[in-house]
Structure formats: C-alpha cells, structure tokens
Phi, psi and omega in degrees: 000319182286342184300294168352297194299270185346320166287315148295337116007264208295321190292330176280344153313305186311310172298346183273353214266338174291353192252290182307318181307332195273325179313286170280032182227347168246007135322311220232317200269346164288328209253335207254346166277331169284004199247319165283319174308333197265334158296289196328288145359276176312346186256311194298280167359297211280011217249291167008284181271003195216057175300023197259326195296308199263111154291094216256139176200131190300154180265140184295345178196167167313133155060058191270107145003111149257012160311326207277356148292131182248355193101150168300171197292302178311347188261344201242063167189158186235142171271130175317313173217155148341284198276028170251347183285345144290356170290279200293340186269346164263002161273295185277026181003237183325322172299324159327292204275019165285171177261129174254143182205171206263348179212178159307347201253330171272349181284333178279319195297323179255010176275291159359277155265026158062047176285338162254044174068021190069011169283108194309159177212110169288118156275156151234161185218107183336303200284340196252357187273124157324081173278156180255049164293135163261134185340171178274326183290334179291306191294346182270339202250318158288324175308300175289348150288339179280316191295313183315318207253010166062043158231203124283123181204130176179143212284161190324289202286021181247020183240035211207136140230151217175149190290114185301359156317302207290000199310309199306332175303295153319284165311351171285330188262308195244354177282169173052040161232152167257172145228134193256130159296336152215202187279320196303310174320293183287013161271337180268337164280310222278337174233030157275144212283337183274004191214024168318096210199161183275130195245126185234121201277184206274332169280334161133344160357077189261102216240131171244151186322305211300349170100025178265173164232136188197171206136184172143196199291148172202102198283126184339291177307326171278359166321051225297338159298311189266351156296328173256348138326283203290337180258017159294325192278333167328289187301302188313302164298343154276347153286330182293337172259006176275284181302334129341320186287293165322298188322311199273320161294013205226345129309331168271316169313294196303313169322293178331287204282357148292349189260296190310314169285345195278338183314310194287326181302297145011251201325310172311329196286313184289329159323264176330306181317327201242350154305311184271340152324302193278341172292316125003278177298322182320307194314297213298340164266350168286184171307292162332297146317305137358250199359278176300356160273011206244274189332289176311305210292310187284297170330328177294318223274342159301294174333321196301271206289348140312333207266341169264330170277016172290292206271354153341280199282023153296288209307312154312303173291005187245328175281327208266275205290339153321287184313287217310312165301329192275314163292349148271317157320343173277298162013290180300322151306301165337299190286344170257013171287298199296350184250346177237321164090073172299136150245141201267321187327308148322317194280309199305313198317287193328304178314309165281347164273315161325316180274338161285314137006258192306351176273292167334316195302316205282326168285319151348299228253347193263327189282321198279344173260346158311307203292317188313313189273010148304320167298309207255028135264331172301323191332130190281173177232171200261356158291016186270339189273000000 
C-alpha cells in the first residue's frame, strides 16, 4: 500500500509539473499569436500597395511545375549593403520587373497559353540568356585605379546575393556595369581607353563610355529594391513566427499526451490502491484474520510477560543476595552471641522471611515460564484455517 501511495505522490507532482510547463507555454503562445497578427497586418499592406510582389498566373496545363517560373528579377536577390541600392535599381531599371523563368519552352508555353491574363510580360530564360561578365583582368585592373583615387569600384553583380543557378540572369541584368564610389571615379574607369565599361556612381549616375551622363534624384521610397527589402524582412518575421508557433502547439500537444498518460497511470495506481484496501479489509473480516489478531494479541502478552519475568529475577536475585548477607551476620552474631550473649532471634525471623520471599518470588517466576511456554506452542498459525 505505501509503495502505491508513493507512486501516486510522484505521479501528481509530475502533473502539477506538467500543468504548470502547459501554462507557460500557452502564455508565450498568446504573446508570439499577438506578434504575429501585427506582421500578418504588415505584410498584407505591404502585398496591398505592392501587386508586383504577388506573382498570380494561371498553370498552362495539368500538373504544371510552377517552380520552373522563379520569379521577378527583383525577387530573386538581396543586396549586400544599403547604399548600393540606388546604383543597382538605376543599372537593371526596367528589368527588375521580367519573369525569370528555367527555359525557353516554358516562357512559350505560357505566353501560348495566355497564363497572365493578357498583362504583357518579359521573360528572360535562365538557360539561354547571354550573361555580361567583365573580364577578371578588366576587374583587376578598375580595382586599381579605384585604390589609387582612395575609391571603391566594383561590378554591379558582385554587390548581389543569389542562387548561383541564376548566375546567367544576373550577370544578364547587371553585367558589364561598375559602381564608383563617386563621379570623379566613375569618368576615370569609364573613359579609360583599357577598362572601358558603363560606371554607375552610388547615387544612381550613370556615366556611358560613349560621353553621355544621365541620372538625377531618385526617391528612396520608390525603390522597388527597397520595397522589397523591407517586405522580404516583413515575410521573414512571419515565417519565423509562424514557426514559433508550431513549435509551441507541436509542445503543448506533447505536454496534453504526457498529462493523459501520467492521469491514467494516476487513476490505475489509485485502483490498485483501493483493490488492495478491500482486499485487506476482507483478510481482516475472514477466519484469517481473526487469527491473525489472535497471533498479535498474544506475541503482545508474551513481551508482557517477559517483561515481569524480567523484573522477577532482578527481584530474586536482589533477595538471593539480601539472604546471603544476612546469613553471614548471622553467622558473626552467632559467634559472638556464644561469647558475649547476643540475641539473634530477630536475625533468624528476618532470615526466614527472606526465604520465603524468595521461595514465592521462584514459584512466580516457575508459573511464568509455564504460561510462555504454553503460549507459544498453542499460538495458531494462519495455515490452520
């Protein structure tokens, strides 16, 4: 029974500990559903003011890939840094907003069937596009002219990151341009007769070999690269809290079926607990029982009655050693009775009462040793029943 107990114990510790663990975790799953609802809001805005973002097109046939579509030019790279993003949106302009797509047969296939809806479209097709690298020797060779003039220069697609799949795409959009850290720079790579190439300043400049200059203001906000920056990050916090999320529903499911099993575990224990309760009271209302409360009654009355033949032989042996003393005074009286003429009769009585005593005490202790061993050969045993 106490193991039972013990066991039920542990297990209801376990459930408050589990109860509790469920608390803060729909605690945390309350503050990370307000965190989201307040992105979702923010992202839906930002798709809102920006239908460019959602690339909606119909599939040209059953069980079409839409993979082998990647997306606009603008969708599929992150700019490294900040202050490159008027460079680069005044380099790919208009191109940003093409369709990238992985071949030619698909770009037909959906022109074919008129998959956006009559809304014109550029494709470029990954595989067949004409990428614009600049030599290395070339690139090697504006880099030192940028260090000589205490500048920065370097081409457009080595200021971009993007799934080298896409390389050809990129470098098709961004190739055979520099970005000058200023104007003075980019006339000096740009009308240099060995590194001749179109140079684009930080502002968005554009100085071409051929002596033209063209450029001018270009507000931030109106960027399609930085619009679409802020809602990659947008999205990015909604995945994360989306997956947050999960996480804590896919902890709390687990907490529930770890709560379910220690209950049942619980409930069995509690069972058993009151199984053997009843089994208990049965022993203790059968024959058996009797007995064995027979059994206890008596092993007490044996301690009992050890514990008076106990203080018996003290009593004897305290009597035993009385006489003896008293039988050598008498002994001393005697001899000095007859030479002086004591009289010992007082010593004799005392003497003969002591041994009677001591006779009594010894049938006591001869009755007591009757009863023990009477007790423990009748004592029943619970095979008798």
């Amino acid at each position: 029974g106490d193991v039972y107990k013990r066991q039920i114990q542990a297990n209801q510790e376990n459930l408050q500990w589990l109860d509790d663990k469920n608390s803060q975790l729909t605690e945390k799953k309350a503050t990370i559903q307000e965190q989201l609802t307040v992105v979702t809001r923010n992202l839906n805005e930002l798709q809102a003011s920006n239908p460019a973002f959602t690339l909606k097109f119909r599939d040209p046939e059953p069980n079409f890939d839409r993979r082998k579509v990647k997306g606009r030019v603008f969708s599929l790279f992150e700019v490294k840094e900040q202050k490159f993003i008027k460079a680069l949106e005044a380099i790919a302009g208009g191109k940003l907003y093409n369709v990238v797509v992985d071949n030619e047969m698909t770009s037909k296939l959906l022109l074919k069937k008129d998959c956006f809806s009559g809304i014109s479209i550029i494709f470029i097709p990954n595989n067949k596009i004409v990428p614009q690298e600049i030599p290395q020797d070339k690139v090697d060779l504006i880099r030192r002219i940028a260090e000589d003039n205490q500048g920065e220069a370097r081409p457009a697609y080595e200021l971009i990151k993007y799934d080298q799949n896409l390389k050809n795409t990129m470098q098709y959009v961004f190739g055979n341009t520099v970005v000058c850290s200023t104007m003075e720079l980019a006339k000096k790579i740009a009308f240099n007769p060995r590194t001749r190439c179109k140079c684009v300043t930080l502002e968005g400049d554009v100085v071409d070999p051929s002596g033209t200059l063209t450029g001018g203001y270009m507000n931030a906000q109106t960027s399609i690269i930085q619009k679409y920056q802020n809602y990659r990050v947008t999205f990015n916090q909604y995945e994360i809290r989306n997956k947050e999320l999960k996480e804590i529903d896919s902890q709390i499911e687990q907490l529930r079926q770890e709560s379910e099993t220690k209950n049942q575990q619980k409930n069995d224990l509690e069972i058993k607990l009151h199984q053997l309760n009843l089994y208990k009271q049965k022993v203790k209302e059968s024959s058996v029982g009797r007995i064995q409360e027979r059994i206890e009654g008596l092993q007490k009355q044996i301690v009992e009655l050890n514990q008076q033949k106990g203080r018996l032989q003290e009593m004897r042996e305290k009597c035993r050693n009385d006489l003896e003393e008293l039988q050598q005074e008498q002994t001393q009286f005697t001899a000095q009775s007859q030479s002086g003429g004591l009289n010992v009769k007082f010593l004799q009585d005392r003497s003969k009462k002591l041994k009677k005593e001591m006779d009594e005490i010894q049938k006591e202790i001869a009755k007591l040793r009757t009863d023990l061993r009477c007790l423990l050969y009748t004592s029943p045993s619970p095979r008798d029943s």
